[in-house]
C-alpha positions, -999 to +999 in steps of 0.1 A: -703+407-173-719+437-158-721+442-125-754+452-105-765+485-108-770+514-082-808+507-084-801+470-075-774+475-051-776+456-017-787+475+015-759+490+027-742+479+060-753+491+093-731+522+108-734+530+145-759+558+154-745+594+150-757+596+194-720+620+195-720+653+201-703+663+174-724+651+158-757+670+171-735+703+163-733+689+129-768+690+123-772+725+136-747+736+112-770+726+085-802+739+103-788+772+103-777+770+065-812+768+051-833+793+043-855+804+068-893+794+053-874+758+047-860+758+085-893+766+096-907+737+078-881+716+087-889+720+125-926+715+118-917+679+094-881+670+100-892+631+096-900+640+060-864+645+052-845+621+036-813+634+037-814+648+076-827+612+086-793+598+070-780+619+103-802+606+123-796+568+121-776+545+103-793+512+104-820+522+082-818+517+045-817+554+027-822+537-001-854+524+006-865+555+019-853+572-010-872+550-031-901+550-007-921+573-028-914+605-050-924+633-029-898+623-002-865+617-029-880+653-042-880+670-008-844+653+000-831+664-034-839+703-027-807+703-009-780+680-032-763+712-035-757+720-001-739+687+005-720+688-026-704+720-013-699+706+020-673+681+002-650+710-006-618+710+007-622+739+032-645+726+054-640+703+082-629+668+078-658+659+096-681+676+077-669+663+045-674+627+060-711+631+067-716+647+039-700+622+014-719+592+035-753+609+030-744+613-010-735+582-011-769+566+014-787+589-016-773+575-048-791+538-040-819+554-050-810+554-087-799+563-116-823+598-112-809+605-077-773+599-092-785+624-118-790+650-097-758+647-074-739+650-110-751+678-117-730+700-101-699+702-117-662+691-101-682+669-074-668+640-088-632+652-082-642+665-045-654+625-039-621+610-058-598+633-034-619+620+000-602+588-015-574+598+006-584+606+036-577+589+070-613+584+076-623+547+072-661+560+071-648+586+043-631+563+024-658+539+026-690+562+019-666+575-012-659+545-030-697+532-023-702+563-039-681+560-065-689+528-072-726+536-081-717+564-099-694+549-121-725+526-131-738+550-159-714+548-187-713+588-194-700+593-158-679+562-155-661+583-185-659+613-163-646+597-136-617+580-154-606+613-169-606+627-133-578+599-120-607+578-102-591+548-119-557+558-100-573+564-068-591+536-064-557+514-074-538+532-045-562+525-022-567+491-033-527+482-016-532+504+015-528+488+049-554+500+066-583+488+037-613+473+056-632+439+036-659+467+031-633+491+014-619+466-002-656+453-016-664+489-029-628+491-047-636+459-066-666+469-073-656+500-089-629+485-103-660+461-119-674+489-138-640+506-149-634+468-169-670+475-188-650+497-212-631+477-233-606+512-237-595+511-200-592+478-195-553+479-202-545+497-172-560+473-150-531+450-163-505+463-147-489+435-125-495+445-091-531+453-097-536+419-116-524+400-090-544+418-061-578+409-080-565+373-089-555+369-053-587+385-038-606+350-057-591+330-024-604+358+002-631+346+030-655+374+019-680+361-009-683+395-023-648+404-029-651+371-047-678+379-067-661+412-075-631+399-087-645+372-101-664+401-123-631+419-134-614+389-147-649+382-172-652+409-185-608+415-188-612+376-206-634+396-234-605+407-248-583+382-265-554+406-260-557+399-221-553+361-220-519+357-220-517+385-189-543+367-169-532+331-176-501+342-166-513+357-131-528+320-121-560+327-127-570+291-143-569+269-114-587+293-094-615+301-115-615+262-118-620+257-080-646+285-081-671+266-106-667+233-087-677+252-055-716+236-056-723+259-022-753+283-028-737+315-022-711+311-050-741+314-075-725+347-088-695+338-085-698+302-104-713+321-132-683+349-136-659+324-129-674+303-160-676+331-183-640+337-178-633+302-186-653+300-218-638+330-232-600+316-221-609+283-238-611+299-273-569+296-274-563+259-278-531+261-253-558+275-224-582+254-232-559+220-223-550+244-191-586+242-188-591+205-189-563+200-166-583+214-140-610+191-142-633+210-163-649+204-198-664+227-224-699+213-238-715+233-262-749+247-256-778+235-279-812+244-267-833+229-245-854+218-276-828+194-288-829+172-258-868+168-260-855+140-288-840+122-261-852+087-250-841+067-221-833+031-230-862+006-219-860-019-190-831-040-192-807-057-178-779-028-167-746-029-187-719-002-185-714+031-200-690+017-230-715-010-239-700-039-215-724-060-194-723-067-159-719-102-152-753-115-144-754-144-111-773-175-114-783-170-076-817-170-074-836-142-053-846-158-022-874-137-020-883-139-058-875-107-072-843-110-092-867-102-127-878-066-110-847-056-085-820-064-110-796-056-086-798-089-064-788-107-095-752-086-097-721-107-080-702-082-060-677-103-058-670-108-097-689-072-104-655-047-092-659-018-117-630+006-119-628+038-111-632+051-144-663+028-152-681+042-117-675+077-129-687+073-160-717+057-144-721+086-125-720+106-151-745+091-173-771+083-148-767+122-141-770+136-173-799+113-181-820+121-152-813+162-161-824+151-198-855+134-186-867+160-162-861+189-190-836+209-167-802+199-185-801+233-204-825+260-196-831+284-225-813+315-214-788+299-206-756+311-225-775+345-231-748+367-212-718+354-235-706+389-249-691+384-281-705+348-290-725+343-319-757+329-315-749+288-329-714+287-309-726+290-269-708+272-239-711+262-206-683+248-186-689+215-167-672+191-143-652+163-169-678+139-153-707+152-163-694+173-192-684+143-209-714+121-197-733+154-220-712+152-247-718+116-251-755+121-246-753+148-273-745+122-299-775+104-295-797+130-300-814+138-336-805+176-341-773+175-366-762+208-359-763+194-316-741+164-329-712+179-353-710+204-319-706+174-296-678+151-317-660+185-322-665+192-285-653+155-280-620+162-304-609+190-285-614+182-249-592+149-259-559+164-249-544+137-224-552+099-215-571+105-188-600+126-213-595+097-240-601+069-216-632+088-202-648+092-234-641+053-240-654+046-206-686+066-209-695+051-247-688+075-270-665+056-297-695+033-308-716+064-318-684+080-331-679+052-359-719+053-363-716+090-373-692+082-399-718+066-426-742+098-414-760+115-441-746+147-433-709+157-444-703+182-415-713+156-390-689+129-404-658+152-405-659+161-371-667+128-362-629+116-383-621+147-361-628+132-325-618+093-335-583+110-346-579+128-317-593+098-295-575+072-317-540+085-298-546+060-269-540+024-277-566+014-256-591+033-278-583+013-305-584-014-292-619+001-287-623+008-322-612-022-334-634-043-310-665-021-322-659-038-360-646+001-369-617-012-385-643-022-415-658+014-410-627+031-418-620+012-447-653+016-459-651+053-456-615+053-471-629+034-503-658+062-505-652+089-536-669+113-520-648+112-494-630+147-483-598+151-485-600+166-447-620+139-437-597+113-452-569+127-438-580+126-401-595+083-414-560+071-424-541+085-389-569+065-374-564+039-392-528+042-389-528+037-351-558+012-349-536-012-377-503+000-348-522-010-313-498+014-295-468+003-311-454+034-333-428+022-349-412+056-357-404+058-325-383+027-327-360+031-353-328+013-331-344-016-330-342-027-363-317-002-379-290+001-352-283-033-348-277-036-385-253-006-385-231-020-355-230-051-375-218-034-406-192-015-391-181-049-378-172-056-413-201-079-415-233-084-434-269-093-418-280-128-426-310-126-451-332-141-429-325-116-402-338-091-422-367-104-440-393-079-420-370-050-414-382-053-374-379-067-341-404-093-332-426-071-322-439-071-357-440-105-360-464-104-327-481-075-344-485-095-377-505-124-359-527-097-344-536-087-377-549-119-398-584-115-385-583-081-406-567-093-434-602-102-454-618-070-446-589-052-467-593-055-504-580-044-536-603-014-539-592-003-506-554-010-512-556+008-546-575+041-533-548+045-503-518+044-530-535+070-549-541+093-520-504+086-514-497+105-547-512+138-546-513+141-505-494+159-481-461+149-466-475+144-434-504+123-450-482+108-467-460+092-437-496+076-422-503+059-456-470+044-455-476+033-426-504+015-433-495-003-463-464-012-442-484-032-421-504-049-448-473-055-468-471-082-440-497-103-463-481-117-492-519-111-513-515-075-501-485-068-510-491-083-543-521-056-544-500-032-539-475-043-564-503-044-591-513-007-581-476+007-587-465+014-558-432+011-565-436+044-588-451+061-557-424+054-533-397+063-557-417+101-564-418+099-529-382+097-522-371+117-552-392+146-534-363+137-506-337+143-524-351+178-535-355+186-499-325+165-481-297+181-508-302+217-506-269+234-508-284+267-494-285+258-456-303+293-444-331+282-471-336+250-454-338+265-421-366+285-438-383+257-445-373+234-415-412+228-409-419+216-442-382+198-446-389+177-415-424+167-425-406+152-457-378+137-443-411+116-420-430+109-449-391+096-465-389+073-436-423+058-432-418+051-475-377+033-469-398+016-443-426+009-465-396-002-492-375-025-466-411-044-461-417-048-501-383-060-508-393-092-490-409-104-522-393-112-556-425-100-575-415-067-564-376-065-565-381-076-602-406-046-607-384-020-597-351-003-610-328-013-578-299+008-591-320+040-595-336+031-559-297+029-548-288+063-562-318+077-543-310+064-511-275+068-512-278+107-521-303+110-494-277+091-469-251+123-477-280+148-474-285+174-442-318+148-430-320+142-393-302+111-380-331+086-371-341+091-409-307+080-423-310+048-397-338+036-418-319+046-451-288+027-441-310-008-437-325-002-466-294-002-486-276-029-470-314-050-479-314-036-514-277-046-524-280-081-507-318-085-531-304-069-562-292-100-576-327-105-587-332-079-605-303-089-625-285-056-617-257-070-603-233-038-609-247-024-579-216-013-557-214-019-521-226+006-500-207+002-472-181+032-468-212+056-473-231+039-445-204+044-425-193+079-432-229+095-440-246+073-411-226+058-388-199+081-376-222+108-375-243+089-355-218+078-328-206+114-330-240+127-319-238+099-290-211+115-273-225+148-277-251+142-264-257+112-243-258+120-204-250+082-199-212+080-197-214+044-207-229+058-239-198+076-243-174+051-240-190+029-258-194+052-289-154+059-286-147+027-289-168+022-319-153+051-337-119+037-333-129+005-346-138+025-376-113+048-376-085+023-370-092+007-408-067+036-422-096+047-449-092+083-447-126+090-458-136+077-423-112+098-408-124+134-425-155+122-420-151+119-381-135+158-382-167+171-402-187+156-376-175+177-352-163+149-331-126+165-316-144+185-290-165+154-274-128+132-276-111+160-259-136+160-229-138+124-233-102+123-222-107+141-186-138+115-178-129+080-192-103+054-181-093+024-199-107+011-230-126+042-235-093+058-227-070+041-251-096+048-277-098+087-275-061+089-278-058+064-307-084+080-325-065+117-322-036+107-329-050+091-364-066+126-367-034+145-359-019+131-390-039+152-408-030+191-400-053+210-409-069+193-377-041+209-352-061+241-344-093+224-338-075+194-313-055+229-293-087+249-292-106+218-278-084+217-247-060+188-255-026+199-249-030+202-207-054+174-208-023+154-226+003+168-204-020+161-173-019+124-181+021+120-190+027+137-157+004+107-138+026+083-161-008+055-158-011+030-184-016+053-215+010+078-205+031+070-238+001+076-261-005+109-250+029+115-252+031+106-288+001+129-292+017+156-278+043+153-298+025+152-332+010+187-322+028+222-327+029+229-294 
């Protein structure tokens, strides 16, 4: 943003009457300089002069009487000259003051007075070294100089190159500044950020945080000033991460919710500064955090589509009715004052319903009165292209607009809104709002809209919005659960578009319950039953959950005649070609229909046991590399598949329920898949769900009639378990979780297999026993020392138990000779120590 120009400039402030007399000598001193035919006019007109009445009295505007007419600025410029060699540095202090005050009274006049006092060259480094002096008034009367100098670009140039930038930085920290100093140095400062070259140097920390910290000063100018820097320093992408840094987020944010009149300036920088920070994604959630919204800008025209909703009986923002009371008006008018039909007792809208009330009835009334976008508005973003404008609102009425937006008929207005909608969606609080204030109905509306753009960024903002549970719940309640399906079914679908539709439906078919995040509560009980030496019950594990999903299951029988073949069939060929990411949402998704036995029979007919086994032989290509720097390479990519490998064991667990399906598959190849992935580098949580699904496949393999499947066991436990329990004691802070993990691994560990026993050294699990020891007592005790001393039989694991610490740990607890004294004695003695 540019700041005003000399022309424009304010009047400047009062200064108290040169009545000294020093300063009468003064004047003399320039009487006697001029030539004698202008002296004589002088004393005949001296009222005429501009410049000698700038002696004569500060209250009056020079300015203005520079401007006053063209004969007076062409008298007062005969004599520029004269006072631009009264700034040199041998004449008096004095001297140099009045003379840089009456320059600086002359250059309101305009860009043709600042003309003519540039003229003359080196004046503009005799006014940068007056930056220094101990004169308030000279310092003052050169940085308003200065300042409307440095408004015409070719001498704004000239004055950087002649350390003005420098100066006006030093001056900016000095003690003695004045708020009027202080105004003028921001101000200058203003222009100097105009050129995108220099605008480097006013990063430098110190200066940085001055101007951010000048946004809280009393003064509304020095607000507006630095308000003005940090625009036009937010033009440049390069300088967001410097200004984010230096706070300047919540106070810009504070500035635009200011709604006093004299922040109109500084509203509008403030807002420019936010619309250019809200380009970066990370800024723009900074952004919302603050209470603020972007809404795009869509002309004035658009709105004139819009049409209030006739006379009705009121009902809330998200389509709910108020509760209408059978009370009769006692006065007869409960038809025309709806109102005095409302209970207030029964009627107790939330907060959230009241603001989005609020909103609306705002937004509407601006829409009806034609003053909810004015047509320059948006005009002064540098760098914008004409179809991609912003304003910044408050997130009550920003998303009460937004909303509004997608009623309107312009398409490119709409796709702007949902996109607007998608990105302002960052946290609950925005989610819930845009529930509140209605705009998931018009959301699922625009997804059978004619126009493709319009129904990919409306997938867009239902994806982003479909995150809270109580959205789709929303969703769901709104009949979009048929809309989604509908659009999944569609050909002509996008792939985007489908993409964004399936994690929707994903979480709507979910209601808040993600079961990726839940993977102990069906696979970890399993896996402390198997190292038990015993096997699940088949019943137990006949949905591969908790009761959640049985709870879940009931939810979902409403839905179950709205989900055909065609749908079924069109989701397990997306499943084949798409993404791993993708492809952990469409498991998903068939997981919960697999619930229905006519589903899963679907699914059965459409080979999806074909799909899931490409889908975990793509595992084993990922989970088996034997390069582990290539992996770490692709660690992005390796943990998207190892997602998609869960959410399809998942899918697997939920099929093998049904004898149609165990018969359709090859369980021993499905058993050589798993199993290789189970010794592969994947993450823990995805080898929970890989152990259950091996104990289920064994136990249902009979079916199939491959009954040479071997047990599974050992590689459970050495490939999941210990490693597991390991990692527990690593990293648990709970020292319960601790113990209890030791004494797992030394149930394990005490069945003398010395697979278990390696694999409990390659888990890295001697360091967590050692420190184990100095914390634990008893059982958890006894356990640590039992389970090195089995691994001290081994010694190629000597170094490994000495370097973790265990020899004055052991001797520590002989000496206290306490109940496991003779253990660690026979530890000690196993070591070469």
């Amino acid at each position: 943003m540019l700041p005003a120009v000399a022309a424009t400039s304010p009047t400047p402030r009062a200064y108290p009457s040169l009545s000294h007399p020093r300063h009468h000598h003064f004047r003399y001193r320039c009487h006697r300089l001029l030539p004698p035919s202008v002296r004589a006019s002088c004393d005949a007109g001296r009222s005429r002069l501009v410049l000698a009445g700038a002696f004569a009295s500060g209250d009056g505007g020079a300015g203005q009487d520079v401007d006053s007419s063209a004969s007076t600025a062409s008298s007062g410029s005969a004599y520029i000259g004269l006072f631009v060699r009264m700034l040199g540095l041998d004449n008096d202090a004095r001297d140099r003051e009045h003379a840089v005050y009456t320059l600086w009274q002359y250059s309101l006049g305009g860009r043709k007075c600042i003309d003519e006092i540039m003229q003359f060259p080196g004046c503009i480094v005799l006014i940068i070294s007056l930056l220094k002096s101990e004169s308030a008034r000279a310092c003052e009367a050169a940085t308003g100089l200065l300042y409307n100098i440095t408004t015409v670009q070719i001498y704004r140039q000239l004055a950087i190159e002649s350390g003005a930038m420098e100066e006006i930085f030093s001056l900016l920290f000095r003690s003695t500044i004045t708020p009027q100093m202080m105004e003028q140095c921001l101000c200058t400062i203003w222009n100097f950020s105009i050129d995108e070259n220099w605008r480097y140097k006013i990063l430098r920390n110190d200066v940085l945080t001055k101007i951010v910290r000048c946004l809280d000063d009393e003064d509304i100018k020095v607000k507006e000033a630095a308000g003005g820097i940090i625009s036009n320093l937010a033009l440049s992408r390069s300088n967001h991460g410097a200004l984010v840094e230096a706070g300047v987020i919540p106070k810009l944010a504070r500035l635009v919710q200011n709604k006093e009149d004299d922040y109109k300036i500084v509203r509008k920088e403030a807002r420019s500064a936010l619309i250019q920070l809200a380009s970066n994604d990370y800024y723009h959630s900074l952004i919302i955090e603050e209470g603020l919204v972007r809404v795009p800008l869509v002309g004035s025209a658009a709105y004139k589509a819009f049409r209030p909703l006739p006379h009705s009986w009121p009902s809330f923002p998200d389509g709910s009715e108020i509760q209408r009371s059978s009370r009769p008006s006692k006065y007869g008018a409960t038809e025309l004052l709806l109102g005095l039909s409302v209970n207030e007792k029964e009627t107790k809208p939330d907060e959230a319903k009241v603001n989005a009330m609020i909103g609306r009835s705002n937004q509407q009334f601006l829409a009806r009165v034609g003053a909810i976008e004015l047509d320059d508005e948006g005009k002064d973003q540098s760098g914008s292209a004409k179809n991609d404008l912003y304003t910044i609102l408050p997130w009550i009425d920003g998303v009460a607009r937004l909303v509004l937006i997608l009623g309107l008929e312009d398409v490119s207005a709409i796709k702007k809104a949902a996109s607007a909608i998608g990105d302002a969606s960052v946290n609950e609080h925005m989610r819930t709002s845009f529930k509140e204030a209605g705009a998931v109905k018009p959301l699922l509306q625009l997804l059978k809209h004619s126009d493709a753009p319009v129904r990919e960024a409306a997938s867009y903002a239902l994806e982003k919005l479909s995150v809270s549970s109580i959205v789709c719940q929303k969703i769901k309640a709104e009949g979009g659960l048929e809309m989604l399906l509908d659009t999944v079914k569609d050909p002509n679908t996008a792939v985007e578009q489908l993409e964004k539709i399936i994690y929707v439906l994903s979480r709507v078919l979910d209601m808040g319950i993600n079961m990726t995040d839940l993977p102990d509560s069906c696979g970890r009980t399993e896996h402390e039953t198997l190292t038990n030496g015993k096997r699940i019950p088949q019943d137990d594990m006949d949905s591969g959950n908790t009761g959640v999903s049985h709870t879940f299951v009931n939810q979902e029988m409403a839905s179950e005649t709205i989900i055909d073949f065609d749908a079924i069939s069109r989701l397990i060929k997306v499943l084949k070609e798409a993404s791993p990411s993708l492809q952990a949402k469409i498991c998903s998704v068939l997981q919960h229909l697999a619930a229905f036995e006519e589903h899963a029979t679907a699914m059965i007919a459409a080979s999806i046991g074909s799909v899931i086994e490409a889908v975990l032989e793509m595992g084993v290509i990922y989970g088996t590399r034997g390069d582990s720097d290539n992996f770490d390479d692709l660690q992005s990519t390796a943990i998207e598949v190892s997602q998609a490998v869960s959410a399809a064991v998942r899918l697997l667990t939920k099929l093998l329920d049904f004898d149609l399906f165990v018969r359709s598959i090859n369980s021993e190849k499905f058993t050589s898949l798993l199993r290789r992935m189970l010794k592969s580098s994947f993450p823990l949580q995805s080898k929970d769900w890989l152990a259950a699904c091996l104990v289920k496949l064994e136990s249902r393999a009979g079916l199939s009639g491959d009954h040479g499947v071997s047990s599974v066991d050992m590689e459970i436990t050495i490939y999941e378990t210990i490693p597991r329990l390991v990692d527990q004691m690593m990293t648990s802070i709970s020292i319960e979780n601790k113990r209890s993990a030791a004494i797992e691994l030394n149930k394990i560990i005490s069945g003398g297999v010395m697979e278990y026993t390696r694999a409990m050294a390659a888990a890295g699990g001697i360091f967590p026993l050692v420190k184990l020891l100095e914390e634990s007592d008893g059982d958890a005790l006894e356990a640590s020392l039992a389970i090195l001393y089995n691994l001290s039989m081994d010694p190629e694991n000597h170094p490994a138990i000495i370097a973790a610490g265990a020899v004055p740990v052991l001797k520590r607890i002989v000496v206290a000779e306490g109940p496991h004294w003779t253990s660690a004695l026979q530890l000690l003695r196993t070591l070469p120590v």
